[in-house]
ZAMARGU-4260 file (C-alpha; in steps of 0.2 Angstrom, whole numbers, plus 5000, padded with zeros to 4 digits):
<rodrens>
0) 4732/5647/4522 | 4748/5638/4524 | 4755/5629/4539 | 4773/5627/4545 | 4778/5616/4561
5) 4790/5624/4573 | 4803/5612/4584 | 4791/5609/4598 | 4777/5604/4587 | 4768/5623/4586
10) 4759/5623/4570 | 4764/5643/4564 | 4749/5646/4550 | 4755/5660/4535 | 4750/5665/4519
15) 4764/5670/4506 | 4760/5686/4494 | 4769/5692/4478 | 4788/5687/4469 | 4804/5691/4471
20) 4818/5689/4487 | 4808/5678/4502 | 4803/5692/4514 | 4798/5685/4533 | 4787/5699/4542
25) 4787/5698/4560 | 4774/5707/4569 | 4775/5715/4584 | 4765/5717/4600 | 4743/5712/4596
30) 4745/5709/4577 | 4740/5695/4566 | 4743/5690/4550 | 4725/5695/4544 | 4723/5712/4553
35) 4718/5725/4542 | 4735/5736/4543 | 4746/5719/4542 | 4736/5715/4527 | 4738/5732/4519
40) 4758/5730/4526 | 4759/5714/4514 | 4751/5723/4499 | 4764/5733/4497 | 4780/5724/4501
45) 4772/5710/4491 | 4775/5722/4474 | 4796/5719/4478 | 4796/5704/4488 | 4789/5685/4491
50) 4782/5689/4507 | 4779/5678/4521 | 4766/5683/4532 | 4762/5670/4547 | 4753/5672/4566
55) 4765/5672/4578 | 4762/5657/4592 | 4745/5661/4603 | 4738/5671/4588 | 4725/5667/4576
60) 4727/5652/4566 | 4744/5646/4575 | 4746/5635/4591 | 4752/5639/4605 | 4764/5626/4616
65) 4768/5631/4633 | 4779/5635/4642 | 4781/5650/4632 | 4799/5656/4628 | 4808/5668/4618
70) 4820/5654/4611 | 4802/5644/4605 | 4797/5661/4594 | 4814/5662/4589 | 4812/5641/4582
75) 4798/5648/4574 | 4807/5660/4566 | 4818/5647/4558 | 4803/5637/4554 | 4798/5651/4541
80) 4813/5654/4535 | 4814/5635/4530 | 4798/5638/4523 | 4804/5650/4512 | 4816/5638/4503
85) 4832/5640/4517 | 4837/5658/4517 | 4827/5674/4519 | 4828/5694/4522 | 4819/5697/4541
90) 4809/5712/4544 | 4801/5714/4561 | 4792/5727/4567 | 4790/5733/4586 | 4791/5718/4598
95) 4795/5709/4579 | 4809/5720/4577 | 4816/5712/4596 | 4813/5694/4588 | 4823/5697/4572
100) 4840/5702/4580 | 4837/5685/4590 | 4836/5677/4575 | 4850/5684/4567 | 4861/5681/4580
105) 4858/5662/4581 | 4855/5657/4560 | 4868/5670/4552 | 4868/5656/4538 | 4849/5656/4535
110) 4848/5676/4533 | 4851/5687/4521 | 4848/5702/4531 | 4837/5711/4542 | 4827/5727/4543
115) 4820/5733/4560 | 4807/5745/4565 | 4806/5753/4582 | 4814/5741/4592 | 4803/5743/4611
120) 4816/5740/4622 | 4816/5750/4641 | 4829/5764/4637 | 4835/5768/4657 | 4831/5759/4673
125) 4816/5772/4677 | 4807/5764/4660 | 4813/5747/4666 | 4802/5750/4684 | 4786/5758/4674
130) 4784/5744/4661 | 4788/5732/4674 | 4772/5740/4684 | 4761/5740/4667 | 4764/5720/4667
135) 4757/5717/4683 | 4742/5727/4679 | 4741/5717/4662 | 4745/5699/4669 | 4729/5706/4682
140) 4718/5710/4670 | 4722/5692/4658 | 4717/5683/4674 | 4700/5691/4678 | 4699/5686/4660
145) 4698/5706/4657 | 4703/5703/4641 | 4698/5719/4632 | 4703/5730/4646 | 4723/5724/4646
150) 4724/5727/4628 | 4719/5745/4630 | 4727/5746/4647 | 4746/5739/4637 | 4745/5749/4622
155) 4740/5766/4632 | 4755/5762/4643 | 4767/5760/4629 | 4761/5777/4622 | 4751/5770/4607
160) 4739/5787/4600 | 4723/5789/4609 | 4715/5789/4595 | 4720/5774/4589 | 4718/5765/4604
165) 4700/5772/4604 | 4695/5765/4587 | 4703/5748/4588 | 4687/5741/4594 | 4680/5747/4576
170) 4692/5737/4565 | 4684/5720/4561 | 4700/5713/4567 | 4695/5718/4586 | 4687/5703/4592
175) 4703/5693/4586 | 4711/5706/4596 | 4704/5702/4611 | 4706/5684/4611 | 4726/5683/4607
180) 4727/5698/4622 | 4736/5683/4634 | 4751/5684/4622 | 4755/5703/4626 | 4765/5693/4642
185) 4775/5688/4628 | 4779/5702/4619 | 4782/5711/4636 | 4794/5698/4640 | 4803/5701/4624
190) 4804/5719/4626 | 4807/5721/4646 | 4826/5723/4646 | 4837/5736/4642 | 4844/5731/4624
195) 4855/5717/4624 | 4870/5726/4614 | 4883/5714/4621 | 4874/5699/4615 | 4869/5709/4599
200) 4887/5714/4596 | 4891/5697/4589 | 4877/5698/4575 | 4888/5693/4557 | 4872/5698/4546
205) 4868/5715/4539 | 4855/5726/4551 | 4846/5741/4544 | 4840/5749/4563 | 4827/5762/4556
210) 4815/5772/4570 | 4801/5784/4567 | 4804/5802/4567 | 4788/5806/4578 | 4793/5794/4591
215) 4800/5796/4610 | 4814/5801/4613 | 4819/5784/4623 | 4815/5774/4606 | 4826/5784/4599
220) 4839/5782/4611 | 4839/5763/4608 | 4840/5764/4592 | 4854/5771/4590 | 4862/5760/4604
225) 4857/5745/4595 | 4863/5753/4579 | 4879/5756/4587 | 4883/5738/4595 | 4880/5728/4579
230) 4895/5727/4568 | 4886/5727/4549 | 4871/5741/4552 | 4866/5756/4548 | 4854/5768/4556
235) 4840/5779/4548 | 4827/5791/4557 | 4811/5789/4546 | 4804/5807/4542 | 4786/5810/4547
240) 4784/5792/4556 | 4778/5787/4571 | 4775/5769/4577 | 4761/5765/4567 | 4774/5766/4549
245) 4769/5768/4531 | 4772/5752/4524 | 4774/5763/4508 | 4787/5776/4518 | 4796/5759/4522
250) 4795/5750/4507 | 4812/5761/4498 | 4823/5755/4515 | 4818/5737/4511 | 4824/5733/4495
255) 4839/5746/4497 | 4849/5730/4499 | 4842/5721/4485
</rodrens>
């Protein structure tokens, strides 16, 4: 384990994988840099890239200053990317995938380029209502300290499979889970808003908007709005993918810019 220290003090833990181009992977939404399918993620991007792999703030190994903002997360961002030597591709995934076009709009000089996946933006105003009610249920739950219960209850309500959902609490990962279930209040106030395309339009660094095929139909939708908005990108529907990616399926989108 290695540590890097954001603007406000936060110590970001991360583990750095493989060689090649410096890779930062941003994780999205209950994720941490040593659950079993970010570990297996790694495995295989490592075998192209130098991959840096760290716990966002409030998860496993890193701190957690408060108040939280989207700003401190984006700092943290930079904070990786200094540790990988100054410059750096981005890959985010999910609420990640948010977080790394916040990035590139404010360090264009630190990045190379970014790939996102399945950006979870609302898509319509009806969305925008629904989520916001799924928060208030989930900032319910986190107070009665029903820890277990909001994570379930947030990833049913963002559509994840039943079945995953239903198994989570086999992965050895779960208990970690549970614990680092306040920070979905983060990851929904990233992912709250109807995209930002306006903002987004001024992004100067290359953007690979990618989306699985399996996924809703208002996923899709923003995709291709945010594909749309920033100047430098390029949209790609990924075939036989749902939120839940092939790290293997993704891998050739990845070093297509190499």
């Amino acid at each position: 384990m290695r540590i890097a220290t954001s603007k406000d003090g936060t110590d970001l833990a991360y583990d750095v994988s493989g060689d090649g181009p410096a890779l930062v992977y941003i994780t999205g939404a209950t994720c941490f840099r040593r659950f079993r399918p970010i570990v297996g993620d790694v495995r295989v991007f490592a075998t192209r890239f130098t991959v840096y792999n760290y716990d966002r703030r409030g998860r496993g190994d890193s701190g957690n200053a408060q108040p939280y903002a989207i700003e401190r997360e984006v700092d943290d961002i930079e904070a990786m990317v200094d540790a990988a030597g100054g410059r750096a591709m981005l890959y985010g995934h999910s609420s990640g995938a948010a977080l790394a076009l916040e990035a590139a709009t404010r360090m264009p000089d630190k990045i190379d380029r970014v790939v996102i996946y399945d950006a979870p933006y609302v898509h319509d105003e009806a969305e925008q209502a629904s989520y916001a009610e799924l928060a208030t249920t989930v900032r319910e739950l986190l107070d009665k300290a029903k820890n277990a219960r909001a994570l379930k209850a947030f990833l049913h309500g963002i559509g994840m499979p039943g079945a995953f959902v239903a198994l989570l609490p086999l992965f050895p990962g779960w208990k970690t889970m549970k614990a680092l279930a306040p920070t979905l209040m983060y990851d929904i106030a990233i992912t709250e808003t109807l995209p930002p395309v306006e903002r987004f339009a001024n992004i100067r660094v290359p953007v690979k908007v990618v989306v699985g095929e399996k996924n809703p139909p208002g996923m899709q939708q923003v995709s291709r709005e945010l594909a749309a908005a920033i100047p430098q990108s390029g949209h790609q529907v990924l075939a036989g993918q749902d939120h839940m990616v092939s790290a293997k399926a993704l891998l050739p989108i990845l070093t297509a810019g190499e």
